[in-house]
C-alpha positions, 0 to 999 in steps of 0.5 A, a space after each residue: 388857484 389863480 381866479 385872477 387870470 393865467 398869463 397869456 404866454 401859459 393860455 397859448 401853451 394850454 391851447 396849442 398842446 391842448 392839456 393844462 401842463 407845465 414844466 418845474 424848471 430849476 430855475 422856477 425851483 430856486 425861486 419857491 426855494 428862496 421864498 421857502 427859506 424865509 418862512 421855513 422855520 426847518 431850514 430857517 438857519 439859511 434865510 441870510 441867503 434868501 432875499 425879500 425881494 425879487 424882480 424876474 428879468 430876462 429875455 422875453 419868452 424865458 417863462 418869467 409869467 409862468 414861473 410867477 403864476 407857478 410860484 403864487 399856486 405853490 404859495 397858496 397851496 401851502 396856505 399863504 395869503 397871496 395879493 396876484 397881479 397877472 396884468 400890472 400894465 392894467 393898472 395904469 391903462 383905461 378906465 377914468 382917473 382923477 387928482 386926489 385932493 389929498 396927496 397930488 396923485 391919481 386916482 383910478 377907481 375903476 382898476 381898484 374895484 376890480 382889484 379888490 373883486 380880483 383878491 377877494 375870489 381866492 382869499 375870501 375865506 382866509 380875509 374874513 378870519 384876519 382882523 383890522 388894525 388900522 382904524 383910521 378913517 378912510 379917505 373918499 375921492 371921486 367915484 367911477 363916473 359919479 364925482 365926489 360924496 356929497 357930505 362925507 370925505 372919510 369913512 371909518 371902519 367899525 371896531 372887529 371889522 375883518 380884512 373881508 369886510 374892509 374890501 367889501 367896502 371898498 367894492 360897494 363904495 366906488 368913493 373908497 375903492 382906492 383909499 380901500 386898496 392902500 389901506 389894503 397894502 398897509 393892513 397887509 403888512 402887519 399881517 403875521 398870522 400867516 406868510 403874505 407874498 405881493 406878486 406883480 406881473 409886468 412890474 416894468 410898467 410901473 416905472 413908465 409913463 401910463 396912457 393917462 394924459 393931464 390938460 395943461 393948457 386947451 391945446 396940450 397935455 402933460 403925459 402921467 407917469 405910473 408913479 403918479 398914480 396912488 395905487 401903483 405909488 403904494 404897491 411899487 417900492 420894494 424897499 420893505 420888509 414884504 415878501 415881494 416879487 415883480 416880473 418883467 414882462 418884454 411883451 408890453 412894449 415898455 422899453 429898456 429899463 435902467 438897471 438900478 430901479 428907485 425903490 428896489 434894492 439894487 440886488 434885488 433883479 435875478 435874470 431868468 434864464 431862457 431853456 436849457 438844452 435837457 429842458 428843450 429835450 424835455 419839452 421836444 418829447 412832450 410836444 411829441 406825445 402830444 403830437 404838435 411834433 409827428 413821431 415818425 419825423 422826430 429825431 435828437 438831430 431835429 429836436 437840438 435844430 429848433 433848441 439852437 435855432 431858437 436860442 431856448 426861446 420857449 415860445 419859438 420852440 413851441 412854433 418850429 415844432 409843428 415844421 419837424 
């Protein structure tokens, strides 16, 4: 369900209990539940309460990725078309990039091959059933490593092309990857035929400076910030009418955000909560069966220790078991 890749906070989890579990918190229910309302048409008479856009924040190692990655498996499940980004840090890291003689922004054709390769594993089938219906030419900047196209600076997509086809184009053509990807976003929008949820992890490194650095004279250079590239430009503001959810992720050292972000609704930030104590319970008995606790030293005595220790951080949890 997730070809795009598992947050690495759910692999260490997988690995150090060495079964592919997690647990459905409450809180991870209240978030599918929001998104349910709005599309529900049983329980459509609560969508006032339900918002359209939601930024996970909260301590780190609460289970904002694992409730992300939860949330798009469930949607999919219930056949909604899903744009996952697992490493939204990756968008604005490595690779080449380039000025867009168009609109002043970066271009980085390298991350947007990949996200369209990334889109395409799930959704293949479902994309080629979803017609175009955007027909404007498609601009071309500079291809990864190769410059620009030499007699050519558009590309029009055929009458009757499908969503799947414009994403090949932009995968066979490395000048259209990144026109491809916001044509993409825009094609998305209009798609009614079935729910489309945008879920981006490590959304808080999109509101700050990417490792990408602009020459401005021949001894220094002018640092790029995120919002300055094309694709995390089109993909960021939350000010629509998309189903959108964003993750906080603490982990990509970005620093203390101020908390009216531009762009996003000012109620949109919902702060994820950290283990309950009948989670921890619940989680202290499973590390128990799975034996990274030993049976004979458990006790509710030890169990509430490393809870209160670790203030309902799941990740310390999971260390201080093997010490009980």
């Amino acid at each position: 369900m997730l070809p795009e890749g598992l947050p690495a906070g759910m692999m260490k989890e997988f690995q150090e209990t060495r079964r592919c579990a997690v647990m459905v918190r409450e809180s991870f229910l209240d978030l599918r539940d929001n998104f349910r309302r709005i599309v529900d048409p049983a329980i459509a008479a609560k969508r006032k309460d339900a918002k359209r856009q939601i930024v996970l924040d909260g301590p780190r190692s609460c289970g904002k990725s694992i409730a992300l990655a939860m949330l798009v498996h469930w949607a999919r499940t219930e056949g909604w078309l899903v744009f996952y980004v697992p490493q939204g840090k990756d968008w604005s890291h490595g690779g080449f990039f380039y000025r867009n003689t168009y609109n002043d922004l970066f271009d980085t054709p390298i991350q947007a091959a990949k996200i369209l390769q990334d889109f395409l594993k799930y959704n293949e089938n479902r994309l080629q059933q979803l017609p175009c219906q955007i027909f404007e030419p498609i601009p071309l900047g500079e291809g990864a490593g190769v410059g620009m196209m030499k007699g050519a600076d558009t590309v029009e997509m055929p009458e009757g092309s499908t969503l799947y086809d414009l994403i090949q184009t932009g995968i066979t053509h490395s000048h259209a990857s990144v026109g491809v990807v916001v044509r993409l976003r825009k094609e998305l929008s209009l798609v009614k035929d079935v729910p489309v949820l945008f879920a981006i992890d490590q959304y808080n490194s999109w509101f700050t400076f990417s490792e990408f650095q602009e020459p401005v004279t021949v001894r220094s250079c002018r640092p790029i910030h995120a919002k300055e590239l094309t694709m995390v430009n089109v993909y960021r503001p939350m000010l629509h009418n998309d189903m959108m959810v964003g993750a906080f992720s603490h982990s990509t050292a970005v620093g203390k955000l101020r908390q009216d972000l531009p762009d996003v609704p000012s109620d949109a930030r919902v702060m994820f909560p950290r283990y309950t104590v009948n989670e921890a319970e619940t989680v202290c008995h499973y590390y128990m069966r799975q034996k990274i606790i030993k049976r004979e030293n458990f006790s509710e005595e030890k169990w509430k220790k490393i809870y209160y220790l670790s203030n309902g951080n799941g990740s310390e949890m999971r260390w201080l078991a093997a010490f009980i």
